[in-house]
Each structure stands twice: as structure tokens, then as C-alpha cells.
FIDRENDO-333651 format. One line per 5 residues: number of its first residue (from 1); for each residue x, y, z of C-alpha. Coordinates in steps of 0.05 Angstrom, whole numbers, plus 32768, in hexadecimal, padded with zeros to 4 digits. Layout:
NUM) X Y Z | ... .
***
This chain:
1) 8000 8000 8000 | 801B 8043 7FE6 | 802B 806D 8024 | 802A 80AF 7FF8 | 8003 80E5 801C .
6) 7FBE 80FA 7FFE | 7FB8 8139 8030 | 7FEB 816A 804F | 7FD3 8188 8086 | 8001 81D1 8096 .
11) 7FF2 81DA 80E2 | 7FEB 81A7 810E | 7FCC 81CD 8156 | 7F84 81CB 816C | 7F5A 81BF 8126 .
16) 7F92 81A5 80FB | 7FA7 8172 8122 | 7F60 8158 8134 | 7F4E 815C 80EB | 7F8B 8138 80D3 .
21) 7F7C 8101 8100 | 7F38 80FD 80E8 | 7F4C 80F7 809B | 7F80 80C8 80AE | 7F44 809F 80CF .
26) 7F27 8097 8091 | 7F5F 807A 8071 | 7F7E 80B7 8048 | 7FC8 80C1 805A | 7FD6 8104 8075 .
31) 8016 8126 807A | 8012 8158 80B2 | 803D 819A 80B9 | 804D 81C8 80F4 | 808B 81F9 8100 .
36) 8098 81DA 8144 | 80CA 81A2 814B | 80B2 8183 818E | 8066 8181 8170 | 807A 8156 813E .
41) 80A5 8124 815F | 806E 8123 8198 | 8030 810D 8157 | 8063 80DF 8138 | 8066 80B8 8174 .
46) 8023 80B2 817B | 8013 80E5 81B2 | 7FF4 812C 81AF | 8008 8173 81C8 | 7FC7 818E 81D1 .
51) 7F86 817D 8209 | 7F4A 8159 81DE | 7F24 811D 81EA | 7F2D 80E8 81B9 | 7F59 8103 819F .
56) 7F97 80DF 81B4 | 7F73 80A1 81A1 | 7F67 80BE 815C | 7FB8 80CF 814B | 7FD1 808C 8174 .
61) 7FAD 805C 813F | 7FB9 808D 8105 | 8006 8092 8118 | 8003 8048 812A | 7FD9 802D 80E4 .
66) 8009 805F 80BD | 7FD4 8094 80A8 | 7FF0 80D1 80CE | 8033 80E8 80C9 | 804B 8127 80E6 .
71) 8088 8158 80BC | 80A2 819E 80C8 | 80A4 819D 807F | 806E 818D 804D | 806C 8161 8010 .
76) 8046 8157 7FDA | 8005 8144 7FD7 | 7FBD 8143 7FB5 | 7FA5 8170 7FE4 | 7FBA 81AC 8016 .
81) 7F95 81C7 8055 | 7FA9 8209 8075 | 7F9B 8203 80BB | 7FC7 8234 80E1 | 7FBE 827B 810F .
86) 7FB3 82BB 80F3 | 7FBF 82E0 8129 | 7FC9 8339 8131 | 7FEF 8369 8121 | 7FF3 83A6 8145 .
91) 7FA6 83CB 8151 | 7F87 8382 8146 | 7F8D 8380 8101 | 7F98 8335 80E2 | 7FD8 8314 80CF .
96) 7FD4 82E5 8098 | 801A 82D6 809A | 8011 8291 80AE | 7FDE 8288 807B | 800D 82AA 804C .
101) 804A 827E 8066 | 8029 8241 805F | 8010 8248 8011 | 8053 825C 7FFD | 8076 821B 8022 .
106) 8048 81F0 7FF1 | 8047 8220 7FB8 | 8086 81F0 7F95 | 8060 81B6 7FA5 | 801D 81C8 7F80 .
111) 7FFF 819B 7F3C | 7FCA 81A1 7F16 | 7F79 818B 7F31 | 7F9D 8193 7F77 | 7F71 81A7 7FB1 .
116) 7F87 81E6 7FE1 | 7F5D 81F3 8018 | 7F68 8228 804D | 7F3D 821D 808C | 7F66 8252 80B9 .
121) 7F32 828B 80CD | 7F46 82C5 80A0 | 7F2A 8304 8086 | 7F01 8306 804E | 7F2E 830A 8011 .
126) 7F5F 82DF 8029 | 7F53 82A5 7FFF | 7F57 82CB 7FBB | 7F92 82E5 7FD6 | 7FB1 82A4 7FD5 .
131) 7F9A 8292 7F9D | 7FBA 82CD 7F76 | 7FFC 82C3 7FA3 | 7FFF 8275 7F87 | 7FE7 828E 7F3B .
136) 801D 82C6 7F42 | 805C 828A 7F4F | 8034 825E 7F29 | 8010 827C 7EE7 | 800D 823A 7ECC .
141) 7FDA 8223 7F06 | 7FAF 825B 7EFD | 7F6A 823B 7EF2 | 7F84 81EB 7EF6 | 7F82 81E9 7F4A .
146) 7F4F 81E7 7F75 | 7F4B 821E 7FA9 | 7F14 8221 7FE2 | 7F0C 823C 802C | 7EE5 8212 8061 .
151) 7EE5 822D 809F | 7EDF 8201 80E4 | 7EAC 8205 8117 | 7EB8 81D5 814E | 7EB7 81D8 8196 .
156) 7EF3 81D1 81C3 | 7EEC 819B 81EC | 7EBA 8170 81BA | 7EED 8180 817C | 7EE7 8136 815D .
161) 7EA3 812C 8162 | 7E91 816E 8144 | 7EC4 816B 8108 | 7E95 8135 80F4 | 7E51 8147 8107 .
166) 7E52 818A 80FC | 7E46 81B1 80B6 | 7E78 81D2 808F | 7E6F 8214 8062 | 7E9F 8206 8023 .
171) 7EAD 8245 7FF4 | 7ED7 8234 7FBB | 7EFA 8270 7F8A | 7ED2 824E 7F5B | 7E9F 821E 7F48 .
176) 7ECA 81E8 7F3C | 7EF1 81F4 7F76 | 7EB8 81EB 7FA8 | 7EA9 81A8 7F91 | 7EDE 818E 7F94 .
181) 7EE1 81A8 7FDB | 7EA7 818F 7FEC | 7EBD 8150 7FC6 | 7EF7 8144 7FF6 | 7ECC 8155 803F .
186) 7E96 8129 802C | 7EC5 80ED 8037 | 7ECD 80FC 8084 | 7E96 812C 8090 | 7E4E 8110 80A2 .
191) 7E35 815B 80AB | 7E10 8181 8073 | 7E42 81A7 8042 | 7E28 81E5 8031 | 7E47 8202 7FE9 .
196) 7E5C 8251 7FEE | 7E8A 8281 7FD7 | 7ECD 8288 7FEC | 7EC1 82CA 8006 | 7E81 82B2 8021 .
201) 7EA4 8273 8049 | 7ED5 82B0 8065 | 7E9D 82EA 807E | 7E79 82A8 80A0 | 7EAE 8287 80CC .
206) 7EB1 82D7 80E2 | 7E6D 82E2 80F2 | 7E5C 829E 8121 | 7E8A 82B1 8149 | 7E7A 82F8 8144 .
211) 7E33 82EE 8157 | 7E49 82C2 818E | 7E74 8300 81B0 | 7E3A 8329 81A3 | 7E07 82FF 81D0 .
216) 7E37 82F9 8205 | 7E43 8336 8203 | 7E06 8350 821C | 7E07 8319 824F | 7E48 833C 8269 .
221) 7E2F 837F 8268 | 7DEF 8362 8291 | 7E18 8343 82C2 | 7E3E 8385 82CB | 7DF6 83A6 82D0 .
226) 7DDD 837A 8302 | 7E25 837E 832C | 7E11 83C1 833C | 7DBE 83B7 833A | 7DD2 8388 8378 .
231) 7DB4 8356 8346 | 7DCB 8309 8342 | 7DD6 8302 82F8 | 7DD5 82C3 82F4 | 7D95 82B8 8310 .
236) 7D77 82F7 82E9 | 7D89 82D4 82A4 | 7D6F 8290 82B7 | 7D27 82B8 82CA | 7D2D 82E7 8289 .
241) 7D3C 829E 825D | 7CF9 8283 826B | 7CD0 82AE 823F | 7CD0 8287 81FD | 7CF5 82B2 81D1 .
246) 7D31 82C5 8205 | 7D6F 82A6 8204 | 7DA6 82CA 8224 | 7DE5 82B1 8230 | 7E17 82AD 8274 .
251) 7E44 82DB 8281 | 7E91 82CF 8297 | 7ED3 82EF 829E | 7ED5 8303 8256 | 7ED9 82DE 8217 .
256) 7F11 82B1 81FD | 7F2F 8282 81CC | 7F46 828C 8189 | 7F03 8291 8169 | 7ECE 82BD 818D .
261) 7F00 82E7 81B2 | 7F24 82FA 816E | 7F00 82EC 812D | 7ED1 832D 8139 | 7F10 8357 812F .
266) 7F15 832D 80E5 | 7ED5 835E 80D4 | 7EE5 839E 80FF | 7F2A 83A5 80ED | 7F09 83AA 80A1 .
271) 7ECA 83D4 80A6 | 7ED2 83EF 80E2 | 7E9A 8422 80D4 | 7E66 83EC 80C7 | 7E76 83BB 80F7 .
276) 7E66 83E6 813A | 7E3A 83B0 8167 | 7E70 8380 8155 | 7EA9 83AC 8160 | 7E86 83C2 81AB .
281) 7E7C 8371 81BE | 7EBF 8373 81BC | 7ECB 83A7 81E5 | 7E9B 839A 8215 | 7EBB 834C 8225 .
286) 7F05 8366 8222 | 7EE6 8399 825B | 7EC6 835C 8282 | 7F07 8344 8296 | 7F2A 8385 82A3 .
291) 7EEC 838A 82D3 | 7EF8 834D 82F1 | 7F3F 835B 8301 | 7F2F 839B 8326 | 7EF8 8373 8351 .
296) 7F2E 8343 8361 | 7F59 8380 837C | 7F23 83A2 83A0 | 7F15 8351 83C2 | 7F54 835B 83DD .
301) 7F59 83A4 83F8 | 7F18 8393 841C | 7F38 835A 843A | 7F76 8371 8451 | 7F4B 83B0 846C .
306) 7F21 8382 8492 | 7F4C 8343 84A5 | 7F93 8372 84BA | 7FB5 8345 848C | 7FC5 8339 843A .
311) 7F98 82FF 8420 | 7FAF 82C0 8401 | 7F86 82C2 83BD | 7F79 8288 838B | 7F74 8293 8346 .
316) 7F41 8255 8327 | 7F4C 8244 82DE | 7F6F 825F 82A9 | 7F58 823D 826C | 7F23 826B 823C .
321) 7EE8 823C 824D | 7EDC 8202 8279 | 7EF6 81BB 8274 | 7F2F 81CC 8238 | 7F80 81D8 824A .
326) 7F73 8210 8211 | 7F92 8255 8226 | 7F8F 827F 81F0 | 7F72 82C7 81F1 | 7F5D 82B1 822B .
331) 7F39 82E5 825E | 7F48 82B7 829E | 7F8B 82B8 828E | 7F94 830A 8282 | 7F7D 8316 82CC .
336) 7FA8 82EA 82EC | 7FD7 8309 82C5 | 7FB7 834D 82D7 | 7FAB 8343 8322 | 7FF7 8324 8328 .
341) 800E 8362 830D | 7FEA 8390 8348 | 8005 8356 8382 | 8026 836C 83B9 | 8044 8338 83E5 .
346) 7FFF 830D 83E9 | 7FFC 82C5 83DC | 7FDE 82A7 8399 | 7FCA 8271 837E | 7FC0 8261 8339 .
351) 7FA2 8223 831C | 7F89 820C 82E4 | 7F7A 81BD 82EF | 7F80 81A9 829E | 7FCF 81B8 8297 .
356) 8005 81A3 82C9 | 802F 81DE 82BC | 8036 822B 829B | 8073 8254 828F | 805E 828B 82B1 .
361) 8030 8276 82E5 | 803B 823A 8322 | 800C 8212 8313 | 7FE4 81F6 835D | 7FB2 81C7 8369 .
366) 7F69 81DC 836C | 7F57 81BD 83B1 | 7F99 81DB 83CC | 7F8C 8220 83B0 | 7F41 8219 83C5 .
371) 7F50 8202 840D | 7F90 8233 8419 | 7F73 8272 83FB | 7F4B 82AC 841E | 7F28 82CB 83DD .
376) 7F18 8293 83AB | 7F11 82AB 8362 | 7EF5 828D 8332 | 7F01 8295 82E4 | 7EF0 8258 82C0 .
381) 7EAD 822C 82D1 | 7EE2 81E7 82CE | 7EC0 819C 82E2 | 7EEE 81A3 8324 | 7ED7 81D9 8342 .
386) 7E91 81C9 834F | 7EA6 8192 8377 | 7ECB 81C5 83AA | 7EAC 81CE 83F5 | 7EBE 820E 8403 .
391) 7EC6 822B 8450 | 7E93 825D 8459 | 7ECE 828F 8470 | 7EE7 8291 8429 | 7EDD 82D0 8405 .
396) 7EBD 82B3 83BE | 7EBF 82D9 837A | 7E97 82B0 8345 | 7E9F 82CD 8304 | 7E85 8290 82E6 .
401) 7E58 8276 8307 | 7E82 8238 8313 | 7E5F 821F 834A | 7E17 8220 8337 .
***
């Protein structure tokens, strides 16, 4: 059996490695990519880098049955998936670098009726930009490839179930190239493939998650309402949620991730004049956790103020939702960072009970921060911590509501 890769998969972190492991389920031979050394000799042996259930399962037989194999380099291939960060430049505008990067490392390696895919959130444009930066190396392609964008739109935490279930939005440059998109999901997929635009595909993957901020960002701006209405939130939302046609979301430290917390800026950064709801969301979560920091501080001035004494102070969860070892962009994260930064001489304890250890922060057990700690903080809603029996002493910020 010919062990010649069908797929090459550039970017191998929390979609392309699930993703590759589900093609190389089916039976396709996938040659992964990623920049980092220690990533790749950690898939090849059969062993992930990244928190996900099932997934470990998923690359161990792939890696085993000689379906996945992991590169810093790519190869070529029949087809080519894009699956790596855009992140920002300065005044959160996007970077396509990587995106950039990535096409011209396969550019040589491109034939005719080849498939390019790039499923990396982007701004809309970005896949016509590609496609002139390949026709510009490679005038002889121009019009014989297949070029499409297909955005994801999984779940952390339920990635591999999701990747299958759940339908796709496929927007090809042309006719021609969406089908054979769609050609190419439909042998993994079991969700409905919806045909689009390239441009389309883009503006969509942007405007979930855009919506998404939106909603929770009135939640946010109710709970900050209700914080000074001497209001419980959390019960005020579950009372407003019973008429039929109300559905409001729960509020929490802020938003995070590398979807809801930054595709909005994908829109604002190009119209800013017409995207002013979205562009305030974003505002209004980014303020949530700056608000929650200063809470924390003013916790602890009324304790030392009261008690004669600095207060030992546990910081609960760092991840940007509950259950995942996923810090990015996330809100938990910037006020421990933000709190840390106004200590002086108190005790903390930081913990986050899905990773064993952080560069920057000591990482400390939950029931030892929880049963050591004066003011108990929490940041993410985490399995763990609803389990806790806290002393009725304990000075308790839920920003959460992690122990409902």
C-alpha cells in the first residue's frame, strides 16, 4: 500500500491537529506541518500537545496504522489545508502572515486539479489574495487548481465529535472550486455542506462568532447593572429566560479564546464605521475583566481594613471557558495577570486544575488554594470547583457563577 500522502495539513494546534486525525481515520494519508520541533516529535510518537478528548485516541491509531505523520516541512500532495493563527498587528488589525507563510511553503509543490483549502479565520479577501499570490509564482496554474475557504465551527472541549456532526459553509473562488471542496469534506463529514462564495465562507466564520460576543455582551453589561442595582444576576436572567422568546446568556469575567474574543475585530478593523454594535461588544467584554480585576483589589483593601492583616487570595481558573487547558485571549488569565501586578506582599494562589504547570504563574492545587485562601476568586466555572465546601469565613467572589 502506497504510503504517499493525499492531504497536507500546514498547522497542527487545536483544529489542525484534530482534523488531521479525523482524515487520517478515514483512511487518507495525511502529512501534517507545524513550525515547532517538539510538536512534531511529540504526534509522531503517537501522543498530543494539546487538552481534547478523544483525541489522543484519534492520533495514537492514526500514528500507529500509518495514516498520520507529523513534518516541519510539507510535501506534496493532492490536497493542502491552511489551518494556522492569524493573529494582530498593532490597533487589532489582522495578520495574515501565517496564512501568507504557509501558501508560499507549498507554492513549489502545487499541480494541476490540486485542492487548496484555507480554513484559518481570515478577513474577507483573504482567499483571493492567495489565490492571486499562487497565480502571481505560478501563471501556469491560474485557473487549473482548486481554491476554497471552509471555515471551522467546533467547540473546545467536544472538538471531534463536532468536526463530524456539525455543518460546514464551503466558498470556493469559483464554481469548480467549491465542488470539489465539497467533494473532499463529504468523505469525513456527516454534517450538511452548504455551497458559498469564497468571500461568503470568510464574512460567516466572522459573524458566528460576532453575534456570539454580541449576546454576551449584554449579559456582561447586565451583570454590571445588576452589581450596582444590588441585583443577583444570575438569578435575574434565569427569571427574564422564561418568557418564550428570551434567551439571554451568562455573564463571566470577559470573553476568550481565539474565536469570539478576536474574530469581531476581522470586521471592525475593516468598516469600522458600519460595524458599531460589534465593535462596542467588544469593548464592553474587554471592560468585564478590567472590572473584575479592580473588584478583586477592592476584596482585598476591605479585608486588610477589617481583618489588620494582608489576605491570602486564590486565583480559580485560568483557561477561557470551563473544562479545556485552552489559555488563549483568555480574560481569567489577564486579571491574574492584572491583580499580580497591583500585589503587595499578600499570598496567592493560582490554579488552573487542566495543566500541571505555566511559565509565568505556580501552578497550586484547587483544594489547597480553596482551603488556604481568605478571598476565593473565581474566574472560570471548571468541573472541580463545584465540588469545593467552602468555610463560611471565606470572602467569595463568583464571577462565574461556578458554584451554582
Amino acid at each position: 500500500m502506497s504510503k504517499t500522502p493525499s492531504v497536507v495539513m500546514i498547522g497542527l494546534g487545536y483544529i489542525g491537529l484534530p482534523t488531521a486525525a479525523l482524515i487520517a481515520k478515514n483512511k487518507t494519508y495525511v502529512h501534517g506541518v507545524d513550525i515547532n520541533p517538539k510538536v512534531v516529535e511529540t504526534i509522531n510518537a503517537g501522543k498530543i500537545h494539546i487538552v481534547e478528548p478523544e483525541l489522543d485516541t484519534a492520533v495514537a491509531e492514526a500514528v500507529a496504522n500509518g495514516y498520520l505523520k507529523a513534518a516541519t516541512t510539507p510535501v506534496e500532495a493532492n490536497t493542502y489545508l491552511i489551518v494556522v493563527p492569524t493573529p494582530f498587528k498593532a490597533k487589532n488589525e489582522p495578520d495574515i502572515s501565517f496564512v501568507e507563510a504557509a501558501t508560499k511553503a507549498v507554492l513549489p509543490l502545487l499541480k494541476e486539479d490540486d485542492l487548496y483549502i484555507i480554513e484559518s479565520t481570515s478577513p474577507v479577501g483573504t482567499t483571493e489574495k492567495m489565490m492571486h499570490l499562487i497565480y502571481s509564482e505560478r501563471p501556469e496554474l491560474e485557473g487549473k487548481i482548486n481554491i476554497a475557504y471552509c471555515p471551522e465551527r467546533v467547540l473546545p472541549g467536544n472538538v471531534m465529535y463536532e468536526l463530524v456532526h456539525n455543518d460546514r459553509v464551503i466558498g470556493g473562488v469559483d464554481q469548480k472550486s467549491t465542488n470539489k471542496a465539497v467533494d473532499f469534506y463529504r468523505d469525513f463529514i456527516e454534517g450538511d455542506l452548504h455551497k458559498t462564495n469564497a468571500r461568503t465562507a470568510e464574512m460567516c466564520k466572522l459573524v458566528e462568532n460576532s453575534s456570539r460576543d454580541v449576546q454576551i455582551a449584554f449579559a456582561n453589561e447586565l451583570s454590571l447593572i445588576c452589581d450596582k442595582a444590588d441585583i443577583n444576576v444570575w438569578e435575574l436572567i434565569t427569571l427574564a429566560n422564561k418568557h418564550p422568546r428570551v434567551n439571554i446568556l451568562q455573564p463571566g469575567c470577559g470573553v476568550g479564546g481565539h474565536c469570539i474574543a478576536v474574530d469581531p475585530y476581522f470586521i471592525v478593523a475593516e468598516y469600522p464605521m458600519e460595524s458599531q454594535i460589534i465593535g462596542k461588544a467588544r469593548e464592553i467584554n474587554n471592560y468585564k475583566s478590567f472590572w473584575c480585576a479592580e473588584k478583586v483589589q477592592t476584596a482585598k483593601l476591605e479585608f486588610e481594613l477589617k481583618e489588620g492583616r494582608k489576605p491570602s487570595i486564590a486565583l480559580m481558573g485560568l483557561a477561557f471557558k470551563p473544562n479545556i487547558d485552552d489559555l488563549r485571549e483568555s480574560p481569567a488569565k489577564y486579571i491574574a495577570q492584572k491583580v499580580l501586578q497591583n500585589a503587595n506582599n499578600e499570598e496567592y494562589f493560582i490554579v488552573e486544575p487542566n495543566i500541571e504547570e505555566h511559565k509565568v504563574f505556580k501552578i497550586t492545587d484547587y483544594k489547597e488554594a480553596a482551603d488556604k485562601a481568605d478571598i476565593i476568586v473565581f474566574l472560570v466555572a471548571h468541573k472541580e470547583f463545584k465540588t469545593l465546601k467552602l468555610d463560611s469565613s471565606k470572602v467569595v467572589l463568583d464571577f462565574c457563577n461556578a458554584l451554582a
